[in-house]
N, C-alpha and C positions, 0 to 999 in steps of 0.2 A: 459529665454530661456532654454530648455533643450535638452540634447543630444539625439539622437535614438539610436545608439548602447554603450549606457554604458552595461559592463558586468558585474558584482558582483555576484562571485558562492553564492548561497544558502547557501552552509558551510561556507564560509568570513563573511558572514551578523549575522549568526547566532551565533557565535560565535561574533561578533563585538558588539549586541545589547542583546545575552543570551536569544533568542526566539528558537523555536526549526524549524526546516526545516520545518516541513508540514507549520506553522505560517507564513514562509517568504515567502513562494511559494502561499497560499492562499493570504497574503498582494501584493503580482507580480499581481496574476490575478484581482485581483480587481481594481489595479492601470492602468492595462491595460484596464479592460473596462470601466474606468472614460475616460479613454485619447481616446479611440477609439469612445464612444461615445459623446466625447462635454459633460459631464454632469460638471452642476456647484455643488461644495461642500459648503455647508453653513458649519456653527457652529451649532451647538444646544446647548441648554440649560443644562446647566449640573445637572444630579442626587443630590438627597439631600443623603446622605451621609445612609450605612444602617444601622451602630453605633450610628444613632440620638437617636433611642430610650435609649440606654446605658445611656446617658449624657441626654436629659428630664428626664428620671425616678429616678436621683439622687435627686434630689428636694424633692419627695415624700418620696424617701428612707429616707432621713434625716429628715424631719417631723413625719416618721412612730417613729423611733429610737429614738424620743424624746418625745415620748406618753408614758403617766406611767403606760400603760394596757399592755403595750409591753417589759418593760424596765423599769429599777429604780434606784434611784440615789444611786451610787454606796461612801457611808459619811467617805469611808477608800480610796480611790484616788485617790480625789480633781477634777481639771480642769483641762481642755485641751483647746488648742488652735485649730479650727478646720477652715474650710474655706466653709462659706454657698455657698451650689450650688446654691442658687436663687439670691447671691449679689454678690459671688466670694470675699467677704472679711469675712481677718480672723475674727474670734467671740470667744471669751472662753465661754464654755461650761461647766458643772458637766460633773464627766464620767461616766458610767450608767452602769449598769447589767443585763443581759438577763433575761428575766422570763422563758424562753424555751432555752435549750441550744442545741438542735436537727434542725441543720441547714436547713434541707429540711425541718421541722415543723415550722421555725421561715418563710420561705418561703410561707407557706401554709397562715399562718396569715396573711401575708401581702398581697397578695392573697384575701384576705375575708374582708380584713380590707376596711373603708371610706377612706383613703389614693388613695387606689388600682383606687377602683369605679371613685374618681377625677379626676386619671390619664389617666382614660380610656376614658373618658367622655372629658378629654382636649386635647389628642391625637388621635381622631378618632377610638377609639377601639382597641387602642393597644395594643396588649398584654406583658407578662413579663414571659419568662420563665425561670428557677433553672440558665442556666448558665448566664443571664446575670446580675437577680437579684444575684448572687454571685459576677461578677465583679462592679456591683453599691457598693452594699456591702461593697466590699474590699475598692472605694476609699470615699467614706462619711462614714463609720460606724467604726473608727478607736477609736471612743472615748467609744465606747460599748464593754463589754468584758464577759467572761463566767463567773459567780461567786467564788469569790477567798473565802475559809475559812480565811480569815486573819481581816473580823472587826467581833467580836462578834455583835455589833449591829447588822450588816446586817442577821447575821445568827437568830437572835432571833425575827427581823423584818420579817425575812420568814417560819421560825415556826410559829407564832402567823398568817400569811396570810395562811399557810396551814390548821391550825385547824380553822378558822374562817371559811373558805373555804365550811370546813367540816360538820362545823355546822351549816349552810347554805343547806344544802342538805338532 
């Protein structure tokens, strides 16, 4: 049952729930013409969420970041405990090294990479753009890092991939 003259100023309410006046006064008129009109109010279905792609695209992300055309096993500091986004359980891991340490370029790659195309192909043509591939990033690619000088190996492992590179071309 409800009342006809309940009063609640526009500034009580708005201040009560933190909407601004036009919001409570546009919410008034509309209640008014549910009530004046008989209309019945279903439910609808609720939206899928517009962060979904954020969280599908970590799966990729970490399959990108564990390909040795992207990234290489970094033999100076070990494993890591990480947590696959495609089982949600932890897994140890090698922890790996950028081959590209230019963050919009390691974007670009993944971008052009088989990884990408899957994703796109399993998501209805989804796309990926710099900031969200930064927040996937941040939470699957903790075990990936910029190259440290601190193993020789590494450093001589990537001399020899420069000049071979080289001589290649």
């Amino acid at each position: 049952m409800m009342q006809e003259d309940v009063d609640a100023s526009d500034y009580a309410i708005s201040n009560a729930i933190g909407a601004s006046r036009h919001q409570i006064q546009c919410g008034k008129d509309r209640v008014e013409e549910l009530l004046t009109k008989q209309t019945t109010v279903t439910a609808l279905e609720r939206k899928e969420r517009k962060d979904k792609i954020r969280i599908k695209v970590e799966a990729y992300i970490f399959d990108f970041l564990k390909d040795d055309s992207y990234t290489r096993l970094d033999t100076k500091q070990g494993l890591a405990d990480v947590i696959d986004p495609k089982t949600a359980e932890t897994i140890t891991v090698h922890r790996r090294i950028w081959r590209n340490v230019n963050k919009r370029q390691q974007h670009l790659l993944f971008l052009s990479s088989d990884y990408y195309a899957r994703f796109r192909q399993d998501h209805n043509q989804a796309t990926v753009g710099y900031d969200v591939w930064h927040d996937a990033l941040a939470n699957v690619g903790g075990f990936v890092s910029k190259p440290l000088n601190e193993s020789c190996v590494d450093e001589k492992i990537s001399g020899m991939e420069h000049y071979m590179a080289a001589l290649l071309q």
